[in-house]
C-alpha positions as a printed NumPy array, in Angstrom:
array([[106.372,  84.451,  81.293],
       [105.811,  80.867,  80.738],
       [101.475,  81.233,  80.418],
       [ 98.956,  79.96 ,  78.137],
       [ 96.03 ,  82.987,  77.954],
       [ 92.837,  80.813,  76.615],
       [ 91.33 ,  84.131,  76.48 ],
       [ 92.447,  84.673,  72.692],
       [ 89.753,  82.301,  71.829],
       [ 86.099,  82.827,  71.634],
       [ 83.746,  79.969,  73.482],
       [ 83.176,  77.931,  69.983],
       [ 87.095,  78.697,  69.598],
       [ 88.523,  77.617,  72.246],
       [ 86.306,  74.409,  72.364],
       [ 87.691,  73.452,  68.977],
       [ 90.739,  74.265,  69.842],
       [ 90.822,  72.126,  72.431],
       [ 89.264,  69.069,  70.757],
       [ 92.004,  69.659,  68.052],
       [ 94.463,  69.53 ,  71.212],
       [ 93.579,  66.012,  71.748],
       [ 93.97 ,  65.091,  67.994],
       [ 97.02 ,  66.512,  67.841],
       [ 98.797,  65.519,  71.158],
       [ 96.905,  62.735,  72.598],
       [ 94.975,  60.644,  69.534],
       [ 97.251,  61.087,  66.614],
       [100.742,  60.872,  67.267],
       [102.627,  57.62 ,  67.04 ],
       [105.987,  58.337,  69.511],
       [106.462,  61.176,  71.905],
       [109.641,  61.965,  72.778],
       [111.039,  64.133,  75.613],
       [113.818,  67.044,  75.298],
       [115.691,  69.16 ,  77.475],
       [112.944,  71.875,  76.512],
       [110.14 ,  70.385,  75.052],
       [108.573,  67.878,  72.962],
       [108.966,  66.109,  69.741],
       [105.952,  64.099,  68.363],
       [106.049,  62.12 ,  65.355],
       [102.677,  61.413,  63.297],
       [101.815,  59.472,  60.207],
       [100.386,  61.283,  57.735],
       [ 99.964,  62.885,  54.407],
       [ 99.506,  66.454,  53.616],
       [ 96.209,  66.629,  54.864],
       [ 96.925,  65.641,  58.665],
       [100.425,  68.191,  58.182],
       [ 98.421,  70.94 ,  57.445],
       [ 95.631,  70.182,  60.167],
       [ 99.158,  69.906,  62.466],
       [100.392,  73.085,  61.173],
       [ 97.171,  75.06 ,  61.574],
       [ 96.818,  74.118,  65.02 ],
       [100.396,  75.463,  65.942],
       [ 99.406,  78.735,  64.606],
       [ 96.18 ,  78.748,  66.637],
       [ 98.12 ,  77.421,  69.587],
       [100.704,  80.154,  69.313],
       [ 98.097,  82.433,  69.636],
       [ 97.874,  81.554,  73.337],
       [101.307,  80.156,  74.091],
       [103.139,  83.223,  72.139],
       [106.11 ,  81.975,  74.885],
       [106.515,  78.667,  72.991],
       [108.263,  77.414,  69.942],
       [106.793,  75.007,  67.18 ],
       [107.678,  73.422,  64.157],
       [106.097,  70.66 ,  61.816],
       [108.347,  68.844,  59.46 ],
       [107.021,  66.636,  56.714],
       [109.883,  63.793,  55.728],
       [109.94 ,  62.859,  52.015],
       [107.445,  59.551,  51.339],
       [105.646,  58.201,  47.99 ],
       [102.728,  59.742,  47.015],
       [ 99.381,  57.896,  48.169],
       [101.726,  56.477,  50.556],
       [101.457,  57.932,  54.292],
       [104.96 ,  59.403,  55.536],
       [106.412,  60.704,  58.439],
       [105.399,  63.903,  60.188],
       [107.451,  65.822,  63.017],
       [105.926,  68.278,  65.568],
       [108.35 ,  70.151,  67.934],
       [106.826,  71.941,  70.897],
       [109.591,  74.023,  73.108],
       [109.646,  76.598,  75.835],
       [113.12 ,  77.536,  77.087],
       [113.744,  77.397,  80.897],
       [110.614,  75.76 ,  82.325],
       [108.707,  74.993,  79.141],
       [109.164,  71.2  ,  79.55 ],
       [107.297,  71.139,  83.259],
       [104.505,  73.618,  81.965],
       [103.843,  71.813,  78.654],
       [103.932,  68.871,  80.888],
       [101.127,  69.895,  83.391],
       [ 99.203,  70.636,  80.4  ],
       [ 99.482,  67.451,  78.33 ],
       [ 98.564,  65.515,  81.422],
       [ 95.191,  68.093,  81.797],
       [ 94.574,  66.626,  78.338],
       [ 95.107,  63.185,  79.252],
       [ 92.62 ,  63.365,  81.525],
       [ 89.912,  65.283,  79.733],
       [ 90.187,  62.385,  77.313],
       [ 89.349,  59.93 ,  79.428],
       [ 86.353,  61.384,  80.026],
       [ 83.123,  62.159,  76.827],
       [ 82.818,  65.901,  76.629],
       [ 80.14 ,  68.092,  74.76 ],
       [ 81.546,  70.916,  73.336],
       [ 80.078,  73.008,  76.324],
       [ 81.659,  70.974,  78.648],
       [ 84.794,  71.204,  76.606],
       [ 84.457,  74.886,  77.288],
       [ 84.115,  74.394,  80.733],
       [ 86.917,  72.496,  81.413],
       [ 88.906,  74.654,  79.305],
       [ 87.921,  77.602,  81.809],
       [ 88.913,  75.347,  84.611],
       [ 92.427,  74.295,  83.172],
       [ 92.889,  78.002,  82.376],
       [ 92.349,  78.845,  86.086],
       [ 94.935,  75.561,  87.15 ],
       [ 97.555,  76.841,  84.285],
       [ 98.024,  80.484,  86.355],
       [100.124,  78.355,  89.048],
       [102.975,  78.757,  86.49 ],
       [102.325,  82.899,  86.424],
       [104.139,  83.784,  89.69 ],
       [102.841,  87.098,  90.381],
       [100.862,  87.286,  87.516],
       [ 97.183,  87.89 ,  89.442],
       [ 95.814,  86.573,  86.845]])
């Protein structure tokens, strides 16, 4: 099913990992674009902000092991920043989910957060996210 499990994460985990979830989906990107499935985001950047991009992926696949990502890095000039590409898919349904969850971190960035608050609100959005687990009881 179409579910993110939080769970994966230890407290000090799962805080970073959502702090990095603003970085990478609110702060840094430059366009967003919508698919049939998913998301494209496009980032400017250097290897650096790629890998931070790609390592977050991997950590995010740990929860959303439903979901399908890939980073891209287009050629550009060294010391020069160049063009990054972050796809974020989910089949049937994917779209609306990833949706509902890129507007939760819309609004937790409007808002200063502690890292225990992060945590927090984390819990919370984990509790909001079951919605999408039809029969789940989870």
């Amino acid at each position: 099913p179409i579910a993110c499990d939080l769970q994966v994460f230890t407290k000090e985990e799962r805080a970073q990992h959502v702090h990095q979830s603003l970085n990478v989906i609110r702060r840094w990107p430059k366009r967003r674009e919508e698919l049939p499935d998913g998301y494209l985001y496009e980032y400017e950047g250097d290897e650096g902000r790629f890998l931070e991009i790609a390592t977050w992926a991997a950590s995010e696949h740990r929860c959303c092991p439903w979901a399908t990502f890939s980073v891209e890095m287009l050629p550009f000039s060294e010391g020069q920043p160049g063009t990054i590409h972050f796809k974020m898919t989910g089949g049937p349904g994917g779209r609306e989910f990833l949706a509902a969850a890129f507007s939760y971190l819309e609004q937790l960035d409007a808002q200063p957060t502690t890292p225990e608050q992060t945590s927090k609100v984390a819990d919370d959005w984990q509790k909001s996210m079951n919605r999408f687990k039809p029969g789940c009881g989870c």
